[in-house]
N, C-alpha and C positions, 0 to 999 in steps of 0.2 A: 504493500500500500504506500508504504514514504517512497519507494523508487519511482512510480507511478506520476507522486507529486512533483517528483524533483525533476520527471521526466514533462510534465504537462508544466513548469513554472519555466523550465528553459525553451519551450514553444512559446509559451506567452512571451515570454521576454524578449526572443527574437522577433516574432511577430508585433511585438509593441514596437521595438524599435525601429521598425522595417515603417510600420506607418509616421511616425512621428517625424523622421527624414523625407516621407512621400508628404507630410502637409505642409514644410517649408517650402516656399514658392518664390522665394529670392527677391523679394520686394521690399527692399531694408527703407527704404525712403519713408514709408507711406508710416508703418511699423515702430520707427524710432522717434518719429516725434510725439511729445505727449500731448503737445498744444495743438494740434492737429484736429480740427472740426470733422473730418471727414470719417467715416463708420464705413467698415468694410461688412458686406452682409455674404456670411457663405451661402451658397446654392449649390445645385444640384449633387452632383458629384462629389465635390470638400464638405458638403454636410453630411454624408455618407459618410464618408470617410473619419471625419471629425466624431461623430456619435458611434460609428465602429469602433473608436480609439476609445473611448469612452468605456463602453461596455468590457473592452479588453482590460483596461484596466482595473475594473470593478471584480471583473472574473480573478483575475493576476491576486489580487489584496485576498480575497477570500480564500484562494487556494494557498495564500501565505499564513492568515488566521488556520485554516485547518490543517495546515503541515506543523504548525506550533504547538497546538491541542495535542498531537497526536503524541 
C-alpha cells in the first residue's frame, strides 16, 4: 500500500509539474506590473488547464495526508 502511494505521488508530481510549465505563457510585461489596470481573463483551453492543475493538486495533498496516517 505505501509503495502504491509513493508510486501514484511521483505521477502527480511529475504531472503537476508538467502542467505548471505548460500555463507559463511568457508574457512577463502584462504579469509584472502590479499597477496595471488590465485583468487577464483565462478561456477556453488555460481554464482547463488551470482547474486540471487545481484538482491535481488537491488529489497530490490528500495522497500526502494518507501516506502520513498510514
Amino acid at each position: 500500500m505505501k509503495n502504491t502511494l509513493v508510486i501514484i505521488q511521483i505521477v502527480l508530481s511529475i504531472l503537476l509539474s508538467t502542467l505548471i510549465f505548460l500555463q507559463s505563457n511568457g508574457d512577463t510585461e502584462s504579469g509584472s506590473n502590479i499597477l496595471s489596470s488590465t485583468t487577464v481573463e483565462k478561456r477556453g483551453w488555460e481554464k482547463v488547464m488551470f482547474n486540471f492543475t487545481i484538482f491535481i493538486i488537491v488529489i497530490f495533498l490528500i495522497s500526502s495526508i494518507i501516506q502520513t496516517l498510514i
